[in-house]
C-alpha positions as CSV (number, residue, x, y, z in Angstrom):
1,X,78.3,258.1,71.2
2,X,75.0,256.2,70.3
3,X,77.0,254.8,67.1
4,X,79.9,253.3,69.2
5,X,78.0,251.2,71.6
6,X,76.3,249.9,68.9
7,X,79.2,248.5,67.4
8,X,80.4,247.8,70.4
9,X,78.0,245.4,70.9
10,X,77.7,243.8,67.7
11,X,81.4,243.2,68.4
12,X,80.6,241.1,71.9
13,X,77.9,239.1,70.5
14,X,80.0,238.2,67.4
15,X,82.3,237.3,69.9
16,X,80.0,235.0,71.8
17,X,78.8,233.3,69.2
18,X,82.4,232.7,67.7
19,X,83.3,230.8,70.9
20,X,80.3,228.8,70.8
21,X,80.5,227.5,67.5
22,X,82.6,223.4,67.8
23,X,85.4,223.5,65.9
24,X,86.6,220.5,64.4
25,X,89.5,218.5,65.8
26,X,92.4,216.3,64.6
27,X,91.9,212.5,64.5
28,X,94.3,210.7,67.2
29,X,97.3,209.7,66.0
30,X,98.2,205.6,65.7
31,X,99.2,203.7,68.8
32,X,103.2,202.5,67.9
33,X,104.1,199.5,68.8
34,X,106.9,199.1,71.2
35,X,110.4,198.1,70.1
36,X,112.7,195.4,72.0
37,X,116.5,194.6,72.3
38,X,119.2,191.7,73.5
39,X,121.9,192.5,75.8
40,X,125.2,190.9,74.1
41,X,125.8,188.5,76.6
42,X,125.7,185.6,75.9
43,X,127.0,187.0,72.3
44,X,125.1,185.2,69.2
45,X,126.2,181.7,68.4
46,X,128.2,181.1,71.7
47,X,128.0,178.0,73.3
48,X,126.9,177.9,76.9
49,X,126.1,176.0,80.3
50,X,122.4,174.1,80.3
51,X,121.4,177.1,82.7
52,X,121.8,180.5,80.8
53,X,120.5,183.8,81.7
54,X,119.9,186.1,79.3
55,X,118.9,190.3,79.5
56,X,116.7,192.8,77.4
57,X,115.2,195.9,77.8
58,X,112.3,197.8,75.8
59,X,110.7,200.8,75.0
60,X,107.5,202.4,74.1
61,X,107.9,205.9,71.9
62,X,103.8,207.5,72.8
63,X,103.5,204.7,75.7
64,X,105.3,202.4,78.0
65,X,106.0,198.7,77.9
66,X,103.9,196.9,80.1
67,X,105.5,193.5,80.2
68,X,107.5,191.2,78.0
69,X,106.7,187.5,76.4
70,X,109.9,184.8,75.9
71,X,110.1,181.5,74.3
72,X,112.8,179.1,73.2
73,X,112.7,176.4,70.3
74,X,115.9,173.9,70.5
75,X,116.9,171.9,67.6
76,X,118.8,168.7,67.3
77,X,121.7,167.4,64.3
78,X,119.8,165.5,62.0
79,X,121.7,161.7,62.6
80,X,125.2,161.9,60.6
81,X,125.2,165.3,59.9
82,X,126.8,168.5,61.4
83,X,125.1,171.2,59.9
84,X,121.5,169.8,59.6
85,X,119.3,171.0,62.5
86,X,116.2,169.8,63.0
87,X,113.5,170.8,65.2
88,X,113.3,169.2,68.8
89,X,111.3,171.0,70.8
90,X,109.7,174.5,71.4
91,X,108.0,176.3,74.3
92,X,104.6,178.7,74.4
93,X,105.5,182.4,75.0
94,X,105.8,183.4,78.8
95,X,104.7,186.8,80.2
96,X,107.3,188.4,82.3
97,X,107.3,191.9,84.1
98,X,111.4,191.2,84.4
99,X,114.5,192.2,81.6
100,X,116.3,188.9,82.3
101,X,115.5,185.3,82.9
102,X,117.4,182.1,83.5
103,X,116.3,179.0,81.6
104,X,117.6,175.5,82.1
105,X,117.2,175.0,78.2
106,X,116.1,171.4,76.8
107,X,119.5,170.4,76.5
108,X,119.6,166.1,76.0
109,X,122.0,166.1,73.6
110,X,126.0,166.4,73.4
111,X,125.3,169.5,71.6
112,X,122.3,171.7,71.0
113,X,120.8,174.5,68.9
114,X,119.2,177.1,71.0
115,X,116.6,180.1,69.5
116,X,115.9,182.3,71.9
117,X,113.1,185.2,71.5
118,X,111.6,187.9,73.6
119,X,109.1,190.7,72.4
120,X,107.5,194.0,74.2
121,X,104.1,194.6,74.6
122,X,103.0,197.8,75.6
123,X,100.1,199.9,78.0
124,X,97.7,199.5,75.2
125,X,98.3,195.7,74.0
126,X,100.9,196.6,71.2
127,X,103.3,193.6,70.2
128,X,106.8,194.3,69.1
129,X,106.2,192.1,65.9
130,X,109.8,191.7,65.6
131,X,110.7,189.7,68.5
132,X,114.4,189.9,68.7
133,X,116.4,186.3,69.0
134,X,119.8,185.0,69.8
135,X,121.4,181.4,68.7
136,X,122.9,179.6,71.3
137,X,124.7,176.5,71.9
138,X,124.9,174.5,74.8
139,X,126.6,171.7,76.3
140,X,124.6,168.1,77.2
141,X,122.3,168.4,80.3
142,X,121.9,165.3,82.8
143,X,119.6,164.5,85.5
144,X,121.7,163.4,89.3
145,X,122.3,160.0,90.5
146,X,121.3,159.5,94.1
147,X,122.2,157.1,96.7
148,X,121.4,156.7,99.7
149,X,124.5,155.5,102.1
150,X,122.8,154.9,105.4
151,X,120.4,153.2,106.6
152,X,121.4,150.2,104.3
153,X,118.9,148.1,102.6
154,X,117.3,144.9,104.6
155,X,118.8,146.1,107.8
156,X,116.8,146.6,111.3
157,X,117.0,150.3,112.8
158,X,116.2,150.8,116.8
159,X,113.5,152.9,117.1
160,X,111.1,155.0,119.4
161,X,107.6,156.3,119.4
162,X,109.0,159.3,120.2
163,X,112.0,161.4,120.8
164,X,114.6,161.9,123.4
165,X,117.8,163.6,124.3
166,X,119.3,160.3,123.4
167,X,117.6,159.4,120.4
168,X,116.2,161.6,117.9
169,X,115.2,159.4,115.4
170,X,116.3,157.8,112.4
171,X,119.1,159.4,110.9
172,X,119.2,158.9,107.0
173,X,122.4,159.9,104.8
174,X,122.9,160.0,100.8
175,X,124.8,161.9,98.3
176,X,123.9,162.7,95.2
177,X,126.2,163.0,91.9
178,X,125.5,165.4,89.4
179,X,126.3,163.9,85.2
180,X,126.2,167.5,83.7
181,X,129.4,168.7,83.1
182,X,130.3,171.5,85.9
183,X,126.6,171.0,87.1
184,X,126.2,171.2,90.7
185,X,123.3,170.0,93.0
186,X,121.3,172.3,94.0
187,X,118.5,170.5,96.2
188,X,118.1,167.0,98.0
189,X,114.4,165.4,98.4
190,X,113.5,162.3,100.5
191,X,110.0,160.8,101.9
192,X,108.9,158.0,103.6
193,X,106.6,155.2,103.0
194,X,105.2,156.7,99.5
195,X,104.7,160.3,101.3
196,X,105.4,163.8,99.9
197,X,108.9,164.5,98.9
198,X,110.6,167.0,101.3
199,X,113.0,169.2,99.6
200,X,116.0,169.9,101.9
201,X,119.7,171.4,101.4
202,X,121.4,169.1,103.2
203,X,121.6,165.3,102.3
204,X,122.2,164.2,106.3
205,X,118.7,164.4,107.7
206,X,116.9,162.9,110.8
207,X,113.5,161.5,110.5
208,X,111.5,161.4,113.1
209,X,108.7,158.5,114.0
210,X,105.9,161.0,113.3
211,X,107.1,160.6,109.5
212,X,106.5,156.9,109.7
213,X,103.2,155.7,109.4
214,X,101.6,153.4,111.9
215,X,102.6,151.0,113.5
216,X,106.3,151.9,113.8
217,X,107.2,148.6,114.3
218,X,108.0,146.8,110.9
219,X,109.0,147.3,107.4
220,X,109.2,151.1,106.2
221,X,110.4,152.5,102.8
222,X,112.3,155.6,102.3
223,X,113.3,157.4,98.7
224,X,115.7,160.0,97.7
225,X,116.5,162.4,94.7
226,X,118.3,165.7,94.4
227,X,118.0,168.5,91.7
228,X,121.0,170.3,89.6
229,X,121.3,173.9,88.8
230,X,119.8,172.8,85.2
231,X,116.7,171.9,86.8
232,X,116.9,168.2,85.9
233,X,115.4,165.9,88.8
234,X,116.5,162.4,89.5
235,X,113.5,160.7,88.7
236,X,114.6,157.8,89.7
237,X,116.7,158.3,92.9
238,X,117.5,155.8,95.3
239,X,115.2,153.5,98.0
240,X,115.8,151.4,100.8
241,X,113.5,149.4,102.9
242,X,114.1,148.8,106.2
243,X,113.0,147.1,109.6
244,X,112.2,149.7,112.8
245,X,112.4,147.8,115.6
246,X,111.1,149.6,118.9
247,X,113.0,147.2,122.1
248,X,110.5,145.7,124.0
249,X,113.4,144.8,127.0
250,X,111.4,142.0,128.4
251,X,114.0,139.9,128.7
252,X,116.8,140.8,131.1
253,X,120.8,139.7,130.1
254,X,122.3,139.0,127.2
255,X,126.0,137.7,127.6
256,X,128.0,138.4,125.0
257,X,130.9,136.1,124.9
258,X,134.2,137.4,123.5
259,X,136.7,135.7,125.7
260,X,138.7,133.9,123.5
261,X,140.6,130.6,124.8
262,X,142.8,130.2,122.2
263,X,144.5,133.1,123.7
264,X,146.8,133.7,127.0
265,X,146.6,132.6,129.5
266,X,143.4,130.3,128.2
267,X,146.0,128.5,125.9
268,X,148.3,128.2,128.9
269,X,146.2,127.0,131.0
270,X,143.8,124.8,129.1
271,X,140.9,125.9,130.2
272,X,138.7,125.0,127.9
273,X,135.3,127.1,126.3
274,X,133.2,125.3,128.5
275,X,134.5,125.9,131.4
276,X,134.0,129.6,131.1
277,X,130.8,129.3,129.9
278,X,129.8,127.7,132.9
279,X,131.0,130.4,135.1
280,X,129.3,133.3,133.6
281,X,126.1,130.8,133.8
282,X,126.3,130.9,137.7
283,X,127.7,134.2,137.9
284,X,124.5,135.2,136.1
285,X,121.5,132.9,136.0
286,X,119.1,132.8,134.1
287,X,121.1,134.9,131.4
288,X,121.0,133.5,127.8
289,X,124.6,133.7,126.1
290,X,125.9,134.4,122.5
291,X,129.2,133.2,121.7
292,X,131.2,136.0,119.4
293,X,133.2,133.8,118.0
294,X,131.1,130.4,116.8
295,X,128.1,133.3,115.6
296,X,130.7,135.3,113.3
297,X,130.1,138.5,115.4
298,X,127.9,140.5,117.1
299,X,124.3,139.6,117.6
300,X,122.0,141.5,115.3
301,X,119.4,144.3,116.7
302,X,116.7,142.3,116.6
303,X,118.0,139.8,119.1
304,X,119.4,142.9,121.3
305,X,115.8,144.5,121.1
306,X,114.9,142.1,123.5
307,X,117.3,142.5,126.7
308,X,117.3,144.7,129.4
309,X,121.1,144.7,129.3
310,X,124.2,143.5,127.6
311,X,126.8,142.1,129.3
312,X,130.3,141.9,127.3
313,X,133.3,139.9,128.8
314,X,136.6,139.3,127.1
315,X,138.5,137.5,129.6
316,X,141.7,137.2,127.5
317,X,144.4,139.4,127.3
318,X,144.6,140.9,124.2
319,X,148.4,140.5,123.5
320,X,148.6,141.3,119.1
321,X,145.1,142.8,118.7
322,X,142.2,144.8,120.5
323,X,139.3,143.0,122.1
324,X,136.6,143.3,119.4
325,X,134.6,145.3,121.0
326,X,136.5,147.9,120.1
327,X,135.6,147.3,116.5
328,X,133.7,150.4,114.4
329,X,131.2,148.2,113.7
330,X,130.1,147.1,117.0
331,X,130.2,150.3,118.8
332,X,127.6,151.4,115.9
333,X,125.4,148.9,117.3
334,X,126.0,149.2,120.9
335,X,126.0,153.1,120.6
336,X,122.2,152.5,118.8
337,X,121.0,150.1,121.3
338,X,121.8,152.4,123.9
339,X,120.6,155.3,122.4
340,X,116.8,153.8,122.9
341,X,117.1,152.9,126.6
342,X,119.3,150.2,126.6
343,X,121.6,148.8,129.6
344,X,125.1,147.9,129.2
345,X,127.8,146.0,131.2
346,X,131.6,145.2,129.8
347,X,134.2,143.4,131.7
348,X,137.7,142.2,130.3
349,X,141.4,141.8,130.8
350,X,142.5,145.4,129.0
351,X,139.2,146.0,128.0
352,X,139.7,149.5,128.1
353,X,143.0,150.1,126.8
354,X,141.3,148.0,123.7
355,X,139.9,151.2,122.9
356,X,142.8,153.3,122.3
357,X,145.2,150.3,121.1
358,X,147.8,151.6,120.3
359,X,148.5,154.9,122.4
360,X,150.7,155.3,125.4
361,X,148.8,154.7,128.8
362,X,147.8,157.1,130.5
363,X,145.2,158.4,128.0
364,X,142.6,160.7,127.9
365,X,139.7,160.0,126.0
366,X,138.3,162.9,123.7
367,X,134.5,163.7,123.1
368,X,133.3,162.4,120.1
369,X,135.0,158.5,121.3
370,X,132.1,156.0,122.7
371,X,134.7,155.6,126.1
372,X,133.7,159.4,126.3
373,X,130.3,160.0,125.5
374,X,128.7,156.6,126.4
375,X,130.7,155.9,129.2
376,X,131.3,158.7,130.5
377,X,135.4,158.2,131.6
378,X,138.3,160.3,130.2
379,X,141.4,159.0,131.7
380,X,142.7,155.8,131.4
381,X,145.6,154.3,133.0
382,X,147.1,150.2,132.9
383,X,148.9,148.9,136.1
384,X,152.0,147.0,135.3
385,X,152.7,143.5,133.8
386,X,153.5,142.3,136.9
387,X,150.7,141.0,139.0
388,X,149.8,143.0,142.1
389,X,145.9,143.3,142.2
390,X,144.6,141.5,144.8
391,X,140.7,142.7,144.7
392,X,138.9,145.7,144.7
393,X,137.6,147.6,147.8
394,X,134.2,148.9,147.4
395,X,133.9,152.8,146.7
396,X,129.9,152.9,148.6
397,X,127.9,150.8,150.9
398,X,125.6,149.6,148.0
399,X,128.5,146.9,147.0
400,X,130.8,145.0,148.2
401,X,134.9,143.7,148.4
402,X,135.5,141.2,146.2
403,X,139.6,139.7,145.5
404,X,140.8,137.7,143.3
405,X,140.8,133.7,142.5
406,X,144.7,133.1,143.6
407,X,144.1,129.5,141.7
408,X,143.4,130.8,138.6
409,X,145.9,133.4,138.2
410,X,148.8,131.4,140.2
411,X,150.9,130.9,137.3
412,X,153.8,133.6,136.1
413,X,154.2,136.8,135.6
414,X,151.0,136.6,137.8
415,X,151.9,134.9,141.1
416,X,148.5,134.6,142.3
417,X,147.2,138.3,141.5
418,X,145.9,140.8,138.5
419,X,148.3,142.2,136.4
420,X,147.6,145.2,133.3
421,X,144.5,146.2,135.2
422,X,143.0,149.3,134.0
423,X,142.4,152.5,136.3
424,X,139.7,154.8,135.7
425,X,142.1,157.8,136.7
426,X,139.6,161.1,135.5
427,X,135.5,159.9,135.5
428,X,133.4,162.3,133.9
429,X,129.9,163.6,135.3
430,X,127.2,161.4,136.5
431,X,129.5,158.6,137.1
432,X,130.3,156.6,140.5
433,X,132.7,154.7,141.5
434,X,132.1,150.8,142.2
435,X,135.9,149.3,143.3
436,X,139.0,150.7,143.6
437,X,142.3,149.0,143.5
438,X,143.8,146.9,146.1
439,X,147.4,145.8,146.5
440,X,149.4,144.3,149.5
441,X,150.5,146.7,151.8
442,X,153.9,145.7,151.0
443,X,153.5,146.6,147.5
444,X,155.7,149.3,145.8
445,X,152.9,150.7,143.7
446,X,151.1,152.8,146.1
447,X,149.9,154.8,143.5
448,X,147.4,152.6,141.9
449,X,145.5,152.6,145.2
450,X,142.1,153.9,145.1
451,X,141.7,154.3,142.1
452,X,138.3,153.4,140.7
453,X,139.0,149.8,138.2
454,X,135.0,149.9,138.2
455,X,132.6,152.6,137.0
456,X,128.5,152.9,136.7
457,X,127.1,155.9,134.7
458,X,123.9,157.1,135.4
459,X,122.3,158.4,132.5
460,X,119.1,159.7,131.5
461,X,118.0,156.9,128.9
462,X,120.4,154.5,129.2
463,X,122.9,153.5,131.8
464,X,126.2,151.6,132.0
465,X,129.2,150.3,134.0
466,X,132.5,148.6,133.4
467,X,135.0,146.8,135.2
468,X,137.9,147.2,134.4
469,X,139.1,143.7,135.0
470,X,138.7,140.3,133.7
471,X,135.5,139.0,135.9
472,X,136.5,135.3,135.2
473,X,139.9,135.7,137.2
474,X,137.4,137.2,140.6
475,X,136.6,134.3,143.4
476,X,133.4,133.2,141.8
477,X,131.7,133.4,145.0
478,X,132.5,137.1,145.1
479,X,131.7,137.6,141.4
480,X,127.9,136.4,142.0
481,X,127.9,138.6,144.6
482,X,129.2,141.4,142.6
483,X,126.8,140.6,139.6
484,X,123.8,141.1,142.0
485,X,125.1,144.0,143.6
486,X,125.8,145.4,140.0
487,X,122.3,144.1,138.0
488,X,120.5,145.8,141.3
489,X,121.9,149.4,140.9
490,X,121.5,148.9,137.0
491,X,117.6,148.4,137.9
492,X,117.8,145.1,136.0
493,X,116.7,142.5,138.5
């Protein structure tokens, strides 16, 4: 029993000192380096758009890929030759974590060699050291032209030191043209006055007078320039300088003179330039004039700057063309000056009907025309050829009845009264009637009675009225009368 343990025990301790004996180990094995491969599309040798995305994907056999490098070297035909390629350019290797990128490759040239390679690098810092590459072609790359298509050059802009309902500052517009073949733009920029370049999506933008820098008033410089889906930037762009003019109003009317005497019944009647000239000058005193027709047009925003109001007549009746007030043109100007707190008066033989020319009468006015938004009337109708306006019967206590000169309109179809007199059938809000029509009782067109032939809009910057009439063909004693009355509620005088 005695022999057993013993062995027994010889047994454990052999045992013991078996496992505490080190035994030796293996030596670890190489790290491998990772491996890398090229999706097919683009296939080799294709020829391509500037902008070209391209895939991989990797792998790691004892690890995992920890990110990716890619580079590009482009080559150029050697001058005369087809098949020579020389080398143009190349890029340093970029670290990526992605399997796909899309380069706007260096492509200047009608045609151009393209070497693309990417390589995997592993957990442990292992390079695939055969990156793998792909040959492309592609097509000529070129950066956008810009131009800017409003404001124009040299030109004066009504401005404000800051916004309002009306105005909300200077709206600039441009397009840009993109000289890569099926290139698109992808971005617009624009700044001001040498400042940062604000990259937009939309080339209509509206710079506000914070963007300016001080003072507002005077010469400021604005720059454009757009991107393409290449990447290329027009480095040139497109600039315009132009003048801001905030109004200073400190004068108060400006008559606008449109009335044009080589037309009926001026011609008819002889009445000379002069003479009319006179009677706006007593009608309104004080009121400094510009003729439309000796000054080539309208007068230009830095004279209207300075006037509390405008006044417009156009006391001839337009018998082959619209009054010119009418004209794109000026109603960009008016709708500008008014915009920043101007005042505006128009009076005129079909004055309205100017507007919408050539359209049946009655007419409605849609949103989006100046007669809507600016003056706030939508229905327009013309009395008949036939003269039967004898004055206008004031609509509130503030003014009052005026008829009309029975000399100056005593010839025919006229017979001593107004004839194609508009009616301001449908106002819209804020508006108030001034006149409304008058006939003789014995008159078969009761219908135009009571309407309104004058309207004054009370608006939040700017207000208005018109008179549907030719002023010039109203008793002058009645007209003064009326231009007070009129130049009060407008807050002029």
């Amino acid at each position: 029993m005695k022999r057993v343990s013993v062995l027994s025990l010889v047994s454990l301790c052999a045992c013991v000192v078996w496992i505490a004996c080190e035994r030796p180990t293996q030596p670890p094995n190489d790290n491998k380096a990772p491996h890398t491969k090229l999706a097919n599309v683009p296939s080799e040798a294709d020829t391509v758009f500037p902008l070209a995305t391209l895939n991989w994907t990797g792998g790691d056999d004892d690890g995992f890929v920890s990110r990716y490098q890619y580079r590009y070297i482009t080559y150029h035909l050697a001058p005369g030759s087809a098949t020579n390629w020389l080398l143009f350019d190349s890029t340093a290797w970029k670290d990526t974590t992605a399997t796909s990128v899309t380069i706007a490759f260096n492509s200047n040239q009608t045609i151009n060699k393209q070497v693309f390679y990417v390589r995997a690098i592993d957990n442990e810092g292992a390079i695939d050291p055969v990156a793998v590459s792909r040959v492309l072609y592609t097509t000529k790359a070129s950066p956008p032209a810009t131009t800017i298509l409003n404001p124009l050059s040299n030109t004066s802009v009504f401005a404000l030191s800051t916004v309002s309902d009306w105005w909300t500052g200077i709206t600039l517009q441009f397009k840009a043209v993109d000289m890569t073949v099926n290139g698109q733009i992808v971005e617009y920029a624009w700044s001001v006055d040498g400042g940062e370049m604000h990259w937009v999506a939309d080339p209509n933008v509206i710079i506000t007078p914070e963007s300016f820098k001080q003072p507002l008033s005077g010469i400021h410089y604005i720059k454009v320039s757009s991107r393409n889906n290449t990447n290329l930037v027009d480095l040139a762009g497109d600039s315009v300088a132009i003048k801001l003019l905030p109004p200073t109003f400190e004068k108060n009317v400006l008559i606008i003179d449109e009335t044009d005497e080589f037309n009926l019944p001026f011609i008819t009647l002889n009445i000379p330039d002069q003479t009319v000239d006179d009677f706006y000058a007593r009608v309104f005193p004080g009121a400094d004039t510009w003729d439309y027709k000796t000054k080539g047009g309208m007068p230009p925003r830095d004279t209207l700057a300075h006037y509390k109001l405008i006044l417009w007549h156009a006391d001839d009746r337009p018998v082959s063309v619209p009054h010119k007030i009418s004209d794109p043109k000026n109603i960009a100007i008016f709708t500008d000056y008014l915009r920043v707190g101007g005042k505006f008066l128009m009076s005129g033989w079909g004055i309205l009907k100017s507007f919408a020319y050539t359209q049946n009468f009655p007419f409605t006015f849609l949103p989006g025309t100046f007669v809507y938004d600016y003056l706030h009337i939508r229905t327009v109708d013309e009395t008949a050829l036939i003269g039967d306006c004898i004055g206008g019967s004031p609509v509130s206590s503030k003014f009052s009845q005026f008829r009309v000169d029975t000399v100056k309109t005593n010839f025919f179809p006229f017979s001593g009264m107004l004839g194609q007199v508009n009616l301001i059938t449908v106002p819209a809000g804020f508006t108030e009637g001034l006149y409304s029509y008058e006939n003789l009782p014995t008159s078969s067109y009761t219908k135009y009675r009571g309407r309104y032939i004058g309207l004054r809009y009370y608006g939040t910057t700017y207000d208005a009225a018109v008179l549907g009439f030719p002023l010039y063909f109203v008793r002058e004693d009645d007209a003064k009368v009326m231009a007070r009355e009129i130049l009060q509620s407008l807050r002029v005088q």
